[in-house]
Z-matrix of the N, CA and C atoms (Angstrom, degrees):
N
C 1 1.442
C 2 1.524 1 108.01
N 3 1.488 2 112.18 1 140.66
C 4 1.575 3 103.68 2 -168.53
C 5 1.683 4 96.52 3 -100.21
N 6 1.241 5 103.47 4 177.87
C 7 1.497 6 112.06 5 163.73
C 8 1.300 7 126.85 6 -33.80
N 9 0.991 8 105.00 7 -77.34
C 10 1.668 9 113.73 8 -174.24
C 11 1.560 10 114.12 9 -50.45
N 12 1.502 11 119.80 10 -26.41
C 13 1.527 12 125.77 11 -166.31
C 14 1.255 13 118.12 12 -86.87
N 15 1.748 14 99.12 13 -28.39
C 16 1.725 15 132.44 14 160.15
C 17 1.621 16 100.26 15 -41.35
N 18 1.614 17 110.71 16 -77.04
C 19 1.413 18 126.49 17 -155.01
C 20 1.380 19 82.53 18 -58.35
N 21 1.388 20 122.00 19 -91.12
C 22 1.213 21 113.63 20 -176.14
C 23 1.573 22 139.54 21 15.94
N 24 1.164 23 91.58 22 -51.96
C 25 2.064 24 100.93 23 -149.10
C 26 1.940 25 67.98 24 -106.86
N 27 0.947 26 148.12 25 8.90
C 28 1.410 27 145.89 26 -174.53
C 29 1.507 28 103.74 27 -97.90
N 30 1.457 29 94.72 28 -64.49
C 31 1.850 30 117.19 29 -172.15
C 32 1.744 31 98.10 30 -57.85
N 33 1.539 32 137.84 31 -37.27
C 34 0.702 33 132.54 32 -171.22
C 35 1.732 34 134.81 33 -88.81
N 36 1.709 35 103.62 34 16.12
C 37 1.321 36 149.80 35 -139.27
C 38 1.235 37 117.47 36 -155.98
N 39 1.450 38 124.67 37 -7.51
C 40 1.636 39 113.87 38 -168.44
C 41 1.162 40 118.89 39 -52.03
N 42 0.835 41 144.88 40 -18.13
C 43 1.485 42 136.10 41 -150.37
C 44 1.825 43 99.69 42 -111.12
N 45 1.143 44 117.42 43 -19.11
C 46 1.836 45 127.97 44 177.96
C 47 1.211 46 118.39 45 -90.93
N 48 1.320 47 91.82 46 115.43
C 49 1.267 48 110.65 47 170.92
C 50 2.073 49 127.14 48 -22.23
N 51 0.953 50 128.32 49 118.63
C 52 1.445 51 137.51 50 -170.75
C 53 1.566 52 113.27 51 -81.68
N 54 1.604 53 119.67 52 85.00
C 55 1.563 54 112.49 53 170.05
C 56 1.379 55 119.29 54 -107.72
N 57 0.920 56 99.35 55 145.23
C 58 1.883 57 114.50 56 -174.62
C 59 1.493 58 101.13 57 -98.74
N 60 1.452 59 136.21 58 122.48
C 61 0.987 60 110.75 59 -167.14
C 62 2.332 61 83.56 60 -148.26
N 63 1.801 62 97.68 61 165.57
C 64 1.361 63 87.77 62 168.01
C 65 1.167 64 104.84 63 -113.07
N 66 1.861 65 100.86 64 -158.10
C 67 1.667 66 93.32 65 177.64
C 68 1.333 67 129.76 66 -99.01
N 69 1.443 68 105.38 67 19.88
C 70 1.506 69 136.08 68 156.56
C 71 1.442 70 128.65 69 -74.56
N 72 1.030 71 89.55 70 -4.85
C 73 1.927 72 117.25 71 -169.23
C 74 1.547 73 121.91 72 68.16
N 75 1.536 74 97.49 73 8.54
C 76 1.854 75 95.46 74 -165.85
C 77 1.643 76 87.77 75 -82.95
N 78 1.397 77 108.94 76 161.07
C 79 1.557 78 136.06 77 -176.24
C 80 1.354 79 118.02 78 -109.94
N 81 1.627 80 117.06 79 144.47
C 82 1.130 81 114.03 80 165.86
C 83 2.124 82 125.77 81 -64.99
N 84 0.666 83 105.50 82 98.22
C 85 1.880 84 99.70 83 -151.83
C 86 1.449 85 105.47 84 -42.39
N 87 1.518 86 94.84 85 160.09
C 88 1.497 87 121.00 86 -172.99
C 89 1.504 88 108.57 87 -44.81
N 90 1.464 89 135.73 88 166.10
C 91 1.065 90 120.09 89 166.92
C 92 1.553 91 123.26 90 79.88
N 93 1.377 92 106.54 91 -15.15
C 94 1.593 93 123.43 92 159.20
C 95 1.254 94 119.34 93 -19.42
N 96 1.684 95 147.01 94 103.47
C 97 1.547 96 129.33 95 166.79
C 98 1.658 97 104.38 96 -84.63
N 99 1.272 98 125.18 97 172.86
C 100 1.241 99 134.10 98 -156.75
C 101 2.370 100 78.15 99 -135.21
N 102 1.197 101 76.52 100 94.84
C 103 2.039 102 80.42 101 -161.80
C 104 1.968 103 113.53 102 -97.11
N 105 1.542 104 86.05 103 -8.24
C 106 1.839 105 101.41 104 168.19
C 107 1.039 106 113.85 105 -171.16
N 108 1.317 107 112.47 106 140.54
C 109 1.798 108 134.34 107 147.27
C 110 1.500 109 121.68 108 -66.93
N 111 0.847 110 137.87 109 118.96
C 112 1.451 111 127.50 110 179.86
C 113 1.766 112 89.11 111 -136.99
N 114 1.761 113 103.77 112 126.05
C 115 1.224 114 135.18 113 155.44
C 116 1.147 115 107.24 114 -87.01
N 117 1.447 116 125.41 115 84.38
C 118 1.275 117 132.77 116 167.64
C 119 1.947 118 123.47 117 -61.95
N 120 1.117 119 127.45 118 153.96
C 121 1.332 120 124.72 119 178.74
C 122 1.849 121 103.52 120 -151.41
N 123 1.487 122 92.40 121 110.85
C 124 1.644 123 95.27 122 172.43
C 125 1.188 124 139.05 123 -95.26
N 126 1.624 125 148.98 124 127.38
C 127 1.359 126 139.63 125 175.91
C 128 1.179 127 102.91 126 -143.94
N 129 1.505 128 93.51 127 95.44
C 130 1.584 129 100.47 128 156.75
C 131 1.587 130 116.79 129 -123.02
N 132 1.145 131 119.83 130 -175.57
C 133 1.528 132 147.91 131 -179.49
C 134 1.563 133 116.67 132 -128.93
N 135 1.455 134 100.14 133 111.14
C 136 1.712 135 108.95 134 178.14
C 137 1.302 136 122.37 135 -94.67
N 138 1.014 137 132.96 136 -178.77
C 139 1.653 138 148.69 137 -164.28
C 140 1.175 139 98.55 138 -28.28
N 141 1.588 140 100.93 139 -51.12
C 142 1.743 141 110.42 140 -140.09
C 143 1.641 142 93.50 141 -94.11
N 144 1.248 143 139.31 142 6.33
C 145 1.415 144 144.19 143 174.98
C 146 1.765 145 96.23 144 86.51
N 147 1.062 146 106.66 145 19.43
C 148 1.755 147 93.72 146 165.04
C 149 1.336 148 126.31 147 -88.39
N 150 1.489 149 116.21 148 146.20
C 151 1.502 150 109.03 149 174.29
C 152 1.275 151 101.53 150 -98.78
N 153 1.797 152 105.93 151 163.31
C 154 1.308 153 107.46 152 -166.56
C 155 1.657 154 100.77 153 -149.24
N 156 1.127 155 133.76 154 97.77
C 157 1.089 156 131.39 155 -161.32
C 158 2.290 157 97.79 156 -97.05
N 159 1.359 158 116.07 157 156.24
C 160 0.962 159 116.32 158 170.55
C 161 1.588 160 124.25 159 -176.30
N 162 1.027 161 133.43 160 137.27
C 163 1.435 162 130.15 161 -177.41
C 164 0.968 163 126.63 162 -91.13
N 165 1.918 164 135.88 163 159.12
C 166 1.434 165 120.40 164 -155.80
C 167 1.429 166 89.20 165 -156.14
N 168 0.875 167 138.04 166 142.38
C 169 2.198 168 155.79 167 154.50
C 170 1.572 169 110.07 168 -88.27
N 171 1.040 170 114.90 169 68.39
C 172 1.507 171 102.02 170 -168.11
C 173 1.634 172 100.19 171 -86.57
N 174 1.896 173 105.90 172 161.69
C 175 2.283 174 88.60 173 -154.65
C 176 2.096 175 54.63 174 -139.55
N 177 1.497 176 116.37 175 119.24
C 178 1.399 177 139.19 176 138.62
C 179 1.017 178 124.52 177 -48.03
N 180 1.343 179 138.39 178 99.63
C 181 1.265 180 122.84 179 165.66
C 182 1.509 181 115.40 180 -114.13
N 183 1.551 182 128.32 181 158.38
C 184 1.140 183 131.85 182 -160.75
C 185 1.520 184 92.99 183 -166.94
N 186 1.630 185 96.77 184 131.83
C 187 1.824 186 122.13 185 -178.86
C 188 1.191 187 89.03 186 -94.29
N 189 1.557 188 140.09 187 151.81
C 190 1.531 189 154.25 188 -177.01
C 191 1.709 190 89.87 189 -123.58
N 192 1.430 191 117.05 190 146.71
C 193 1.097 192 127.94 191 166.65
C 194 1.374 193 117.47 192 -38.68
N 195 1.492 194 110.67 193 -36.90
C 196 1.242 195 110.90 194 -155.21
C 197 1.769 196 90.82 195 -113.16
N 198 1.133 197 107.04 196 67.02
C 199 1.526 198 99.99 197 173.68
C 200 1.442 199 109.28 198 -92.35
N 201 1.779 200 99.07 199 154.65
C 202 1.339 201 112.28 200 154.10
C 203 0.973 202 158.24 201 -62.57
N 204 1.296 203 154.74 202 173.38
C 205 1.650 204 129.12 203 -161.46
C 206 2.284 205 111.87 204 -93.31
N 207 1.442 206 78.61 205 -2.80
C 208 1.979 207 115.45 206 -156.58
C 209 1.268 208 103.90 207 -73.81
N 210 1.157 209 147.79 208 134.37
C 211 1.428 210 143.60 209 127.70
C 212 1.478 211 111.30 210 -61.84
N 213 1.484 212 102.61 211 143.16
C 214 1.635 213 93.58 212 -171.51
C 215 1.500 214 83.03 213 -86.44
N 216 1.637 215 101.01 214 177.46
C 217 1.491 216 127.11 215 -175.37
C 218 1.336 217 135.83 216 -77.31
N 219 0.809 218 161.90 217 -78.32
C 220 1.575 219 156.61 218 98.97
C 221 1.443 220 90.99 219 -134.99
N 222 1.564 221 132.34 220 -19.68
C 223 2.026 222 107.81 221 164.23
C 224 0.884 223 114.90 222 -73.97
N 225 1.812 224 125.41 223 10.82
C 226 1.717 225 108.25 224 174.65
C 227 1.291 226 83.80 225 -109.91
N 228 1.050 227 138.42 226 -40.19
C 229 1.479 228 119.74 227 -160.88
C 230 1.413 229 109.05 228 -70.52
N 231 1.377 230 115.82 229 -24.65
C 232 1.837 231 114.64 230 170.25
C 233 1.195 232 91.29 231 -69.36
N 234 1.525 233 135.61 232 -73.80
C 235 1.471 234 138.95 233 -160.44
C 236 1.751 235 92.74 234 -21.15
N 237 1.080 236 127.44 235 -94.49
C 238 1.163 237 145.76 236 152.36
C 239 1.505 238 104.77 237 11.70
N 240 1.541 239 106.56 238 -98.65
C 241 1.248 240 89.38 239 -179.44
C 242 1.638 241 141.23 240 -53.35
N 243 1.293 242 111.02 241 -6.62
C 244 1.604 243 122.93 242 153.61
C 245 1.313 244 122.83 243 -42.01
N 246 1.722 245 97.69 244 -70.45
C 247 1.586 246 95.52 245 -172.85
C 248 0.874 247 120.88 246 -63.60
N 249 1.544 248 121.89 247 -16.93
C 250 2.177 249 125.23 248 173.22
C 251 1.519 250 102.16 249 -61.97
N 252 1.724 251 107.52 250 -42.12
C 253 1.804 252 91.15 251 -153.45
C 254 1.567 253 85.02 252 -97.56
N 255 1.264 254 141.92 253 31.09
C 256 1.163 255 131.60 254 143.63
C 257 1.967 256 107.34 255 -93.17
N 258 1.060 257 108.45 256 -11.76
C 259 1.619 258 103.29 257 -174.46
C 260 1.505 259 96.75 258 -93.77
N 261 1.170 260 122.55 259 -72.20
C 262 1.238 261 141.73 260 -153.57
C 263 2.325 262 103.68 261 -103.21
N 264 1.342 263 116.42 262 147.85
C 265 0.942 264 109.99 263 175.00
C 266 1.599 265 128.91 264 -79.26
N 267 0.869 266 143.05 265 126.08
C 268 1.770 267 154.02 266 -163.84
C 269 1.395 268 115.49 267 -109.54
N 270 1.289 269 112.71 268 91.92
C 271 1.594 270 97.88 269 173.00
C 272 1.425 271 126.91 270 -85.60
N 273 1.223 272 121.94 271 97.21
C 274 1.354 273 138.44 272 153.78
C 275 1.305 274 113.19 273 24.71
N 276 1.757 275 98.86 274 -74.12
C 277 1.731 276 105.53 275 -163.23
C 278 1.461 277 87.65 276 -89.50
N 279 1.431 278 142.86 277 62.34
C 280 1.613 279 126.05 278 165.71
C 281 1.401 280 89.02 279 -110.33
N 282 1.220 281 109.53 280 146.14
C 283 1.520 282 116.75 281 152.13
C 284 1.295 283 120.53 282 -37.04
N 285 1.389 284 109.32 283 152.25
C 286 1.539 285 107.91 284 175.11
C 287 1.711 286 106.65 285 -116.14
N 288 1.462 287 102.14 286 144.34
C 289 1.948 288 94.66 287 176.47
C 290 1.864 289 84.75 288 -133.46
N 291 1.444 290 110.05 289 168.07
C 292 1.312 291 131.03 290 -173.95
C 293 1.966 292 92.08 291 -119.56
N 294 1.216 293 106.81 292 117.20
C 295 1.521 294 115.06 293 -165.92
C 296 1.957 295 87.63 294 -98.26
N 297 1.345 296 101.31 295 105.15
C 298 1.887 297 85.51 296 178.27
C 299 1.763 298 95.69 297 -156.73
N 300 1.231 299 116.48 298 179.71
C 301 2.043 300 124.47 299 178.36
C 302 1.670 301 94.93 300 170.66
N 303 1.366 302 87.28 301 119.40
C 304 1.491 303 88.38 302 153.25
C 305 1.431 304 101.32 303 -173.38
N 306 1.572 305 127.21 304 -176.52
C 307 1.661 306 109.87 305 -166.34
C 308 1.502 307 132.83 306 -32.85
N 309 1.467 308 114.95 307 -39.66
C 310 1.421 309 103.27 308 175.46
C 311 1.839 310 119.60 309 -84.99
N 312 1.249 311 125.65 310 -20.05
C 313 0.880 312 149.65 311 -153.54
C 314 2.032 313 122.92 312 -111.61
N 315 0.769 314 132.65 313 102.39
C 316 1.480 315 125.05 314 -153.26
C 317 1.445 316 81.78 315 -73.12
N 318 1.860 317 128.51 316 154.14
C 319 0.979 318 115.06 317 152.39
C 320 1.568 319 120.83 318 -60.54
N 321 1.225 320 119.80 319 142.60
C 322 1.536 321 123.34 320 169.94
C 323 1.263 322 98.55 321 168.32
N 324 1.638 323 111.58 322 173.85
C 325 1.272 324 153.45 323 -162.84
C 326 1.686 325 92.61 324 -76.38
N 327 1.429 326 147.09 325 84.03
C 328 1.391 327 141.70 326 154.24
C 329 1.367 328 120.92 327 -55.52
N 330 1.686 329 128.22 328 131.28
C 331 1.375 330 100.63 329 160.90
C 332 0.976 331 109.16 330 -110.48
N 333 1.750 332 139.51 331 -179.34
C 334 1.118 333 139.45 332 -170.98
C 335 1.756 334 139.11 333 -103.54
N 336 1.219 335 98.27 334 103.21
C 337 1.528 336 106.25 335 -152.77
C 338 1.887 337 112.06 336 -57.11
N 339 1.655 338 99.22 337 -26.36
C 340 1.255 339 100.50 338 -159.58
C 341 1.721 340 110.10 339 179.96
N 342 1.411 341 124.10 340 125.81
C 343 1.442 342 131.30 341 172.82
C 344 1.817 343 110.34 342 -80.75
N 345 0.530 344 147.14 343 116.11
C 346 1.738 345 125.56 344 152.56
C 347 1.596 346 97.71 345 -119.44
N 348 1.324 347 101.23 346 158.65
C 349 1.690 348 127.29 347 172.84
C 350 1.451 349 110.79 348 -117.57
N 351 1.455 350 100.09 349 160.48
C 352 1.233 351 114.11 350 176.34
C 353 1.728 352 92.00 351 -154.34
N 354 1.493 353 98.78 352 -178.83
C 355 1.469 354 107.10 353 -177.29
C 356 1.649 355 120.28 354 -24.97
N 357 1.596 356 94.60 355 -73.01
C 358 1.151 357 115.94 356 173.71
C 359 1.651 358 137.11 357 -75.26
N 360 0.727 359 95.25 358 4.07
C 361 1.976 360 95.44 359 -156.64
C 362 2.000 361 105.02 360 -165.31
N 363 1.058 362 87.17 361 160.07
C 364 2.034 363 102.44 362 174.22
C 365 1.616 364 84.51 363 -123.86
N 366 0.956 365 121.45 364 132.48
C 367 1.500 366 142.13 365 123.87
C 368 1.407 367 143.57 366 -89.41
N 369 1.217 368 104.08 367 114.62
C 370 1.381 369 123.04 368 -150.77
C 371 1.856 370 96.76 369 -105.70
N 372 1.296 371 126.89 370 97.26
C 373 0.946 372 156.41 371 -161.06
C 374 1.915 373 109.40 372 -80.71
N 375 1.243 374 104.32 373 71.01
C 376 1.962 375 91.48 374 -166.95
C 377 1.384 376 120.39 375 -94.12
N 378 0.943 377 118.99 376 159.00
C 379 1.833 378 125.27 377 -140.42
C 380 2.084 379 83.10 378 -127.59
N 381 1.284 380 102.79 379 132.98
C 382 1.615 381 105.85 380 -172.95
C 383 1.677 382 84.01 381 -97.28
N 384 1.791 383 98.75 382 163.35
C 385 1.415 384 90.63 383 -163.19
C 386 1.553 385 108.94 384 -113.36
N 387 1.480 386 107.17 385 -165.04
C 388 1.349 387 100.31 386 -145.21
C 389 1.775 388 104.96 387 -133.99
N 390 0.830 389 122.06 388 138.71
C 391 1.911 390 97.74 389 163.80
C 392 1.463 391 115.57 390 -124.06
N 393 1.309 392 111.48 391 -173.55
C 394 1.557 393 112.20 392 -133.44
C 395 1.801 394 78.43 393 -165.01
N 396 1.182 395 106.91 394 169.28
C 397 1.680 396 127.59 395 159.85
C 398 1.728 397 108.30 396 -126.33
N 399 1.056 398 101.33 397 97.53
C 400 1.338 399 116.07 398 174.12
C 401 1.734 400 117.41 399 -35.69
N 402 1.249 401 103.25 400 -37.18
C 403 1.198 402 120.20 401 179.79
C 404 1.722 403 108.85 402 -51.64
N 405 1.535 404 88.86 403 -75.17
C 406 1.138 405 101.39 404 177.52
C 407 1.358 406 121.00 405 -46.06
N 408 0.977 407 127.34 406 -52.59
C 409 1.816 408 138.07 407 161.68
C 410 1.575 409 120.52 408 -21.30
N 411 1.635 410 83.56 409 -40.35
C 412 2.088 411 105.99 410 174.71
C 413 1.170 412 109.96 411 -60.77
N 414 1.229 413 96.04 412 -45.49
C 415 1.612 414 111.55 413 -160.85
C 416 1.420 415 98.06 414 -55.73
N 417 1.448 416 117.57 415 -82.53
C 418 1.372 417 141.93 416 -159.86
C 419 1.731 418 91.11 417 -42.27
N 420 1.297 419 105.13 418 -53.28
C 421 1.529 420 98.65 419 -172.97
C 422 1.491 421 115.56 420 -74.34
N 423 1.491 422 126.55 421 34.25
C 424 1.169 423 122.42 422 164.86
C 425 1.773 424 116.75 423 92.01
N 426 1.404 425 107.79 424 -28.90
C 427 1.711 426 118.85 425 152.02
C 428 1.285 427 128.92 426 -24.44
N 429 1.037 428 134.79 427 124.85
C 430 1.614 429 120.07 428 -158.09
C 431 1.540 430 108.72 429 -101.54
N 432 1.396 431 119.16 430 0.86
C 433 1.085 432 134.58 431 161.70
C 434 1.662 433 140.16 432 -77.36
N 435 1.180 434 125.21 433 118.61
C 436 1.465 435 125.62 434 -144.27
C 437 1.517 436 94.70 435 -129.08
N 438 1.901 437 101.56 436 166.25
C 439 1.480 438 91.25 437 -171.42
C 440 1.757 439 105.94 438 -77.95
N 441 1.141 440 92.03 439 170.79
C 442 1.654 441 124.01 440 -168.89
C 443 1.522 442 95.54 441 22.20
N 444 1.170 443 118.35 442 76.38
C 445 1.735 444 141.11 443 144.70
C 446 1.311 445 119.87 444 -67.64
C-alpha cells in the first residue's frame, strides 16, 4: 500500500480508533506513540549487477512503559503525519512499512496487507516481510539476467 492510499483510508476514519494488528490477531498495544516519519530513499545493486532505486514512508511506532489504556485515533496520527510532510518531503507513491518489535512482533520493517473498519476502529492488518533475489525474479520473468552475472 503506498502513501497516499494509507492517508486516505485514514482521512476517511478520523475519529476510529488506530490498531495495528497481525495475522495472529496479536496487537500493537494500547498506548502506541507514532515516534517517527522516515522518508526513506533506496539505491541498491543486486546479484545480477542491477540497480534498483525505490522509495519508502516508514510510520515508527514505540509503546513507553508508561502507556495508556487508549489507542490513538487516526486524527492524531494524520495530525502527525502533517507536520512531517510539511517539514520534510513525503512521497506519496512510496511504499509504506510500520517500523515496530516487541513480544509479539519481531522488530522489523512490516508492510501492510490490509485496512478494514468497523464501528469503532480501522485495523491495519501488517504483513512481516519477505526477501526475494531480484535477479532471480528477472529471470523467471523472461529477463536475461541471472543471479551473480
Amino acid at each position: 500500500m503506498n502513501t497516499r492510499e494509507f492517508i486516505e483510508k485514514l482521512r476517511v476514519a478520523q475519529s476510529k480508533r488506530l490498531i495495528f494488528t497481525n495475522s495472529d490477531g496479536d496487537t500493537i498495544h494500547t498506548g502506541y506513540h507514532l515516534t517517527e516519519i522516515k522518508a526513506a530513499r533506496f539505491d541498491t545493486v543486486d546479484c545480477g549487477g542491477q540497480v534498483n532505486r525505490w522509495p519508502e514512508t516508514i510510520f515508527q511506532l514505540w509503546v513507553p512503559e508508561s502507556a495508556d489504556d487508549e489507542y490513538m485515533n487516526a486524527d492524531k496520527f494524520l495530525r502527525i503525519y502533517e507536520k512531517v510532510s510539511a517539514s520534510i518531503p513525503v512521497d506519496e507513491n512510496a511504499e509504506v512499512r510500520i517500523e515496530y518489535g516487541d513480544e509479539n512482533f519481531f522488530p522489523s520493517l512490516y508492510g501492510i496487507n490490509s485496512i478494514s473498519a468497523d464501528k469503532d476502529a480501522l485495523r491495519v492488518l501488517l504483513q512481516p516481510p519477505a526477501t526475494t533475489c531480484k535477479a532471480r525474479d528477472r529471470a523467471r520473468s523472461g529477463d536475461a539476467q541471472r543471479c551473480c552475472a
